[in-house]
C-alpha atoms as an extended CHARMM CRD file, in Angstrom:
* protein
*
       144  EXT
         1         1  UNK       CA             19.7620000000      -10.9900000000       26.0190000000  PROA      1               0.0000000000
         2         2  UNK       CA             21.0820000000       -7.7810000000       23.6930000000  PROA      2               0.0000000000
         3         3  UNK       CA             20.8510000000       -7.2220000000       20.8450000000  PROA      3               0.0000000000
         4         4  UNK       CA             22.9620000000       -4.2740000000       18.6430000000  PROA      4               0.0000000000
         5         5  UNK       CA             21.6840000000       -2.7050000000       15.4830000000  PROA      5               0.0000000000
         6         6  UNK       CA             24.1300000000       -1.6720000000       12.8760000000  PROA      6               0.0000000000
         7         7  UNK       CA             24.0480000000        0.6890000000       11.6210000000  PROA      7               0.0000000000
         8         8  UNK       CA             25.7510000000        2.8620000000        8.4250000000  PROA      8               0.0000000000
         9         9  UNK       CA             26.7010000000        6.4370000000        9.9330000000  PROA      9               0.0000000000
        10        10  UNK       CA             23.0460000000        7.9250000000        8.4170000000  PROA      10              0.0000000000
        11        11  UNK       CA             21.5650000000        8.9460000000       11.4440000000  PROA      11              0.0000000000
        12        12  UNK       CA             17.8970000000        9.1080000000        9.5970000000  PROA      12              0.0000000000
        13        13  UNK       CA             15.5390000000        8.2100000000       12.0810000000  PROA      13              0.0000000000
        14        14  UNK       CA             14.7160000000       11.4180000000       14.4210000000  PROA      14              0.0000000000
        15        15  UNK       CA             13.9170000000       10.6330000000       17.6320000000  PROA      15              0.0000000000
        16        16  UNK       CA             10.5200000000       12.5100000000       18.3730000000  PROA      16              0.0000000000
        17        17  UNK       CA              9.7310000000       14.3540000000       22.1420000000  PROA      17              0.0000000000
        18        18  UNK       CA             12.7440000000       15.4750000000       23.0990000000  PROA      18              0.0000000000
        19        19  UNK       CA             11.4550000000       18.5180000000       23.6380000000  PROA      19              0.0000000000
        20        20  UNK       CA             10.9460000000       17.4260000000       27.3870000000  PROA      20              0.0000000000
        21        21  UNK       CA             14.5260000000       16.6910000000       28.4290000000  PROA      21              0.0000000000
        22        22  UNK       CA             16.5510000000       19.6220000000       26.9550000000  PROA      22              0.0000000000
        23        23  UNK       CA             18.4220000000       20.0090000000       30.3600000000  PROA      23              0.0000000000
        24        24  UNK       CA             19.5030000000       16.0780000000       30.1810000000  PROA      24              0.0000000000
        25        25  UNK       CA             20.6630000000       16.0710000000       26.5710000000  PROA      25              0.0000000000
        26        26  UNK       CA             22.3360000000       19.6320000000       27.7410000000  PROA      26              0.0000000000
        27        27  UNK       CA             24.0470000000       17.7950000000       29.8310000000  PROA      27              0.0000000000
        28        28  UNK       CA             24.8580000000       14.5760000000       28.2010000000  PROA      28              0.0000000000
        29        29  UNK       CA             26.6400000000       16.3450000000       25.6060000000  PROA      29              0.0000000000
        30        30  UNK       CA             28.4580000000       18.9890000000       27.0520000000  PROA      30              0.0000000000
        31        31  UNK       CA             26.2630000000       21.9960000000       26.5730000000  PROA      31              0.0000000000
        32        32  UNK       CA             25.7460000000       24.5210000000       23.9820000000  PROA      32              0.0000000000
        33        33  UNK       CA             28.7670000000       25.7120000000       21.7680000000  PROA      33              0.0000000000
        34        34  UNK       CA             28.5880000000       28.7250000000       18.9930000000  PROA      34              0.0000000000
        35        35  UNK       CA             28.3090000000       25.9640000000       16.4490000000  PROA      35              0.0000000000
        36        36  UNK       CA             26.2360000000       23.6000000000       17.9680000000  PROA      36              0.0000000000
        37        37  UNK       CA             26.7570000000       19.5760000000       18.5780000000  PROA      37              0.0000000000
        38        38  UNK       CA             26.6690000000       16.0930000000       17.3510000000  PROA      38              0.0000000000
        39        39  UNK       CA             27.5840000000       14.4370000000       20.0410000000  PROA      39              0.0000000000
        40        40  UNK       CA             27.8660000000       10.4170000000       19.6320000000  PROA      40              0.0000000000
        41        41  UNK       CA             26.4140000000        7.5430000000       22.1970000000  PROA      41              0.0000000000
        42        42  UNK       CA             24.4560000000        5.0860000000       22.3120000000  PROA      42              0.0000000000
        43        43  UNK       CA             20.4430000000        4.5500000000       22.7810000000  PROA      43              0.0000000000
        44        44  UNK       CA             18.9320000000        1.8660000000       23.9720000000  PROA      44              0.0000000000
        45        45  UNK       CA             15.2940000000        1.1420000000       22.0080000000  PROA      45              0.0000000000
        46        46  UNK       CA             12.5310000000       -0.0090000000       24.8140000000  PROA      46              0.0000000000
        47        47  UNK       CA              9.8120000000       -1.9680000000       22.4890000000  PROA      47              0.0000000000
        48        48  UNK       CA              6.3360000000       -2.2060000000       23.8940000000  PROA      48              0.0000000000
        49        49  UNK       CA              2.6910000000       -3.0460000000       22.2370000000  PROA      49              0.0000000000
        50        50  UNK       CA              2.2980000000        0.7400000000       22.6720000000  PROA      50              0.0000000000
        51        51  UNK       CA              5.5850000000        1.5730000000       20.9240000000  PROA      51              0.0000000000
        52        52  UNK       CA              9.3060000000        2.2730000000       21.1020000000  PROA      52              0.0000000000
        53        53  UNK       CA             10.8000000000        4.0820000000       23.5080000000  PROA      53              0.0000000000
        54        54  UNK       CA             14.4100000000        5.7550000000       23.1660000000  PROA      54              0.0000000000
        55        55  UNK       CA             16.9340000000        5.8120000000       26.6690000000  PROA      55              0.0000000000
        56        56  UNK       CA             20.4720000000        7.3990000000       26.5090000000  PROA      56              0.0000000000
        57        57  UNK       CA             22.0680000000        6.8930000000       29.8050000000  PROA      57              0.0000000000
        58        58  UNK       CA             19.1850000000        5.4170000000       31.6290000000  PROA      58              0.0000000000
        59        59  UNK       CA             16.9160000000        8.3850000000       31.2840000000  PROA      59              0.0000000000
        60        60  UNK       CA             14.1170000000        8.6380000000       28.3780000000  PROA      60              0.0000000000
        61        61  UNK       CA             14.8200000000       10.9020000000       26.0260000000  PROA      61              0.0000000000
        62        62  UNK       CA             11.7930000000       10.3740000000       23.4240000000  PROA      62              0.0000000000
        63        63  UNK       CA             10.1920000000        7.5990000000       20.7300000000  PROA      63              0.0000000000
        64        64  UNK       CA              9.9730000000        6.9660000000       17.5380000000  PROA      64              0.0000000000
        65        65  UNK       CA              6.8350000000        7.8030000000       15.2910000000  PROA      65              0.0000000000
        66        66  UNK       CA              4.6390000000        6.0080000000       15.3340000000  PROA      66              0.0000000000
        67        67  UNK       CA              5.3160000000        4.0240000000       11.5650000000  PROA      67              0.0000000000
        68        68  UNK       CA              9.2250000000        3.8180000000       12.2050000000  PROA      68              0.0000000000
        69        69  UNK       CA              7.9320000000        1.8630000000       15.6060000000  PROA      69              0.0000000000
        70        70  UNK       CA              5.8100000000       -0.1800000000       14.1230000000  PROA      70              0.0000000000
        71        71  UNK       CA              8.2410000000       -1.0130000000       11.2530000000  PROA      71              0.0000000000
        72        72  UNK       CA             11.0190000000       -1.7890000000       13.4900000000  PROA      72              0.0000000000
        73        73  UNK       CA              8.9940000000       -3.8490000000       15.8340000000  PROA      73              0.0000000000
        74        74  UNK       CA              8.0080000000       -6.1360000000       12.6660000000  PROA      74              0.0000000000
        75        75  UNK       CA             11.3030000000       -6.3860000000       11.4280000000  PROA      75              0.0000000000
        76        76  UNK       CA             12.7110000000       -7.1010000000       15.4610000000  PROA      76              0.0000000000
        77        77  UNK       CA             10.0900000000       -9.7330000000       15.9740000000  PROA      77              0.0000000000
        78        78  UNK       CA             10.8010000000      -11.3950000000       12.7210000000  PROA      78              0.0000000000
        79        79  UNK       CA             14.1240000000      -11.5590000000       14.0330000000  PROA      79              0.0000000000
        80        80  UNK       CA             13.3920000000      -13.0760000000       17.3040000000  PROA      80              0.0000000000
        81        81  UNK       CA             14.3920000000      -10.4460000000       19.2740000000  PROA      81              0.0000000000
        82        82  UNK       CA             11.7490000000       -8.2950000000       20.6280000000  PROA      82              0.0000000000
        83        83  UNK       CA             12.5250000000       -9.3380000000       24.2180000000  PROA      83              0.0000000000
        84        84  UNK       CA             15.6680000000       -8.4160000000       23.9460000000  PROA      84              0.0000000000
        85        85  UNK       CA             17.5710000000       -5.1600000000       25.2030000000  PROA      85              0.0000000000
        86        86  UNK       CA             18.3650000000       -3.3590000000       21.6430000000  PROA      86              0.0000000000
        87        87  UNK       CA             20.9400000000       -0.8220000000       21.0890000000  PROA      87              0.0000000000
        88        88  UNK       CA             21.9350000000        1.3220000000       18.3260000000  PROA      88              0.0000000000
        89        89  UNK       CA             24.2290000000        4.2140000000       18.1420000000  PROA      89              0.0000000000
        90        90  UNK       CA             22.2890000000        7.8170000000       18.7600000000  PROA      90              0.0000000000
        91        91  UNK       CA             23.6280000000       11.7320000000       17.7270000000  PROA      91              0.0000000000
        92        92  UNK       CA             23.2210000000       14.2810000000       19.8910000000  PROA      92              0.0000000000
        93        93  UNK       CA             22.6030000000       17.1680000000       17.8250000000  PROA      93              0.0000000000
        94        94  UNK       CA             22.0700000000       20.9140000000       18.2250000000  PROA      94              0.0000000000
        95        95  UNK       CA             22.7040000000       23.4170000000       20.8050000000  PROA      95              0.0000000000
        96        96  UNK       CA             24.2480000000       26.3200000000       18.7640000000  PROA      96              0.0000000000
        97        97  UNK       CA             24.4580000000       29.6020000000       20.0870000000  PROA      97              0.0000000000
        98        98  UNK       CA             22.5010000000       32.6140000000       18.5900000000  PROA      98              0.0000000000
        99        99  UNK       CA             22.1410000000       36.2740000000       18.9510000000  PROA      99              0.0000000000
       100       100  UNK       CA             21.9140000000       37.1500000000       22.5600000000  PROA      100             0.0000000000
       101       101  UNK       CA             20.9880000000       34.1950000000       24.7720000000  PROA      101             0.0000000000
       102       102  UNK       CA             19.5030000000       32.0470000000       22.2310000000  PROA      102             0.0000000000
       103       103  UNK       CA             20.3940000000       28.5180000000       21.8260000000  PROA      103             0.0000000000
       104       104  UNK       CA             18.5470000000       25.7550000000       19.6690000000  PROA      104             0.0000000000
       105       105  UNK       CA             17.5410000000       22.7290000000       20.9050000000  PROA      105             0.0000000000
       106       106  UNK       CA             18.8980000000       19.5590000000       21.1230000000  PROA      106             0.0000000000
       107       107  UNK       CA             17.5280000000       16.7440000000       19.4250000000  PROA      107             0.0000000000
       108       108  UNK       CA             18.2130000000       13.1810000000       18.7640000000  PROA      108             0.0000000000
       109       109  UNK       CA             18.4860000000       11.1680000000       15.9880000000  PROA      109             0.0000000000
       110       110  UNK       CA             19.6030000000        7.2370000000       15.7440000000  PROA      110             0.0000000000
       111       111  UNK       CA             21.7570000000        5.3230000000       12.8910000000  PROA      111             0.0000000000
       112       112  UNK       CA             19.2110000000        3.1960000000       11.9930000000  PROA      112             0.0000000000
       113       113  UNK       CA             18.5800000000        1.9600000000        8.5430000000  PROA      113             0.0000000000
       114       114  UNK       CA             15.9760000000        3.6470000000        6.4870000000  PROA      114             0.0000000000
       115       115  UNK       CA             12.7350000000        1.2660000000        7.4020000000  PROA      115             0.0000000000
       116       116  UNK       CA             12.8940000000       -0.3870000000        3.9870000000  PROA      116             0.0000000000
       117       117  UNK       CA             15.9430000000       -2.0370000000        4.5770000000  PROA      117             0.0000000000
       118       118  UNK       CA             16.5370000000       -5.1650000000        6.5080000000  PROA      118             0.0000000000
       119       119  UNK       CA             18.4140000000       -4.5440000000       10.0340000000  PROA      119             0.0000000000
       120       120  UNK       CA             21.9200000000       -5.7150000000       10.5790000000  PROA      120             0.0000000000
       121       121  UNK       CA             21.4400000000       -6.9500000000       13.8620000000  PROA      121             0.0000000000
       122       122  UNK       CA             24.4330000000       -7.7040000000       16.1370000000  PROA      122             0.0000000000
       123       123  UNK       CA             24.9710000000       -9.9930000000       19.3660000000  PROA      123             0.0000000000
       124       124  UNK       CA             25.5230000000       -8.6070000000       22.1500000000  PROA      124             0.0000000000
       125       125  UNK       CA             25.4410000000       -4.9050000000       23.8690000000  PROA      125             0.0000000000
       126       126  UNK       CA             26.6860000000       -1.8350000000       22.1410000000  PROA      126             0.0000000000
       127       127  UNK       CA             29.5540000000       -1.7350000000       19.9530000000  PROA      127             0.0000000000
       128       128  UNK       CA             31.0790000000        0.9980000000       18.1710000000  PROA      128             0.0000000000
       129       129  UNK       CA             32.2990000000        1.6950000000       14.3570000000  PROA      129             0.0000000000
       130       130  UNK       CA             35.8660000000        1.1340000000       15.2010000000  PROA      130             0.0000000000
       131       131  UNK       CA             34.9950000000       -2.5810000000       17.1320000000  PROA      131             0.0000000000
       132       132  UNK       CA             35.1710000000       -1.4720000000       20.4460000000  PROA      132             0.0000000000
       133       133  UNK       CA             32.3060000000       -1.8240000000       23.3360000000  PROA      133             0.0000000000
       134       134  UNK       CA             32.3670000000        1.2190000000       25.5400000000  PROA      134             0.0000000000
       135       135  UNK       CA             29.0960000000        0.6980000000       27.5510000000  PROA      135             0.0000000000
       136       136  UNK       CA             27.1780000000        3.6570000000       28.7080000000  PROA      136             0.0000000000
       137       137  UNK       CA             25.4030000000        2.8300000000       31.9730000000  PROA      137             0.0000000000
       138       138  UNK       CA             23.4540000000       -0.4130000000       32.2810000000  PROA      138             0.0000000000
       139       139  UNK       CA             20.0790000000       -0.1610000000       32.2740000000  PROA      139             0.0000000000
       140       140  UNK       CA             17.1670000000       -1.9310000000       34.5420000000  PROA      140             0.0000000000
       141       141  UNK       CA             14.8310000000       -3.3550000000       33.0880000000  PROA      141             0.0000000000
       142       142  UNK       CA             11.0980000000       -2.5780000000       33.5650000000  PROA      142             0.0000000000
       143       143  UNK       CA              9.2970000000       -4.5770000000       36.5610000000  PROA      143             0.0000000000
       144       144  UNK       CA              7.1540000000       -6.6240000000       34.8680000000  PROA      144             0.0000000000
């Protein structure tokens, strides 16, 4: 089953780690520019005992800390839907272009509500603001 948070164009929840896969998120995006991105998709949220793990595309690309994971796991499992495949829409961000060769780094962060709100949760895989449901790549999911 899926599941699709909804969410209200905030973007507050930074995603944290993404320090690892600068290259991907690079790439994902479209690369630097002289005033940086925010560049839109969509992130699937792996939830495990240990956490919750953020995928764009199929690759990892960080978690949440550790209170917005246990927050959201609570509020998912009151919902019924912790074994579910849960998307919400993800911002690229970042990527402007300095002095000489430098560029800042890309980072993510996800348009989830602020973790004192209830979720709007959705049926179904990703959808976008304007209805439609332009899928980024399946994922597998984990052997178990």
């Amino acid at each position: 089953m899926e599941s699709y948070i909804q969410g209200s164009d905030s973007y507050y929840v930074d995603v944290h780690g993404e320090s690892t896969c600068q290259a991907f998120l690079s790439e994902a995006c479209g690369g630097p520019t002289q005033n940086g991105r925010q560049f839109r998709t969509q992130a699937l949220l792996r939830i495990t005992e240990a956490g919750v793990a953020v995928e764009i595309n199929g690759s990892a690309v960080g978690l949440l800390s550790p209170e917005d994971a246990r927050t959201y796991r609570y509020q998912l499992s009151n919902a019924g839907r912790l074994d579910h495949l849960v998307w919400c829409e993800a911002m690229i961000v970042g990527g402007s272009k300095g002095f000489g060769w430098e560029v800042s780094k890309f980072g993510v962060k996800l348009d989830l509500p602020p973790i004192q709100c209830d979720l709007d949760i959705i049926d179904g895989p990703p959808q976008w603001p304007d209805g439609s449901r332009k899928l980024p790549r399946k994922p597998k999911r984990p052997a178990e």
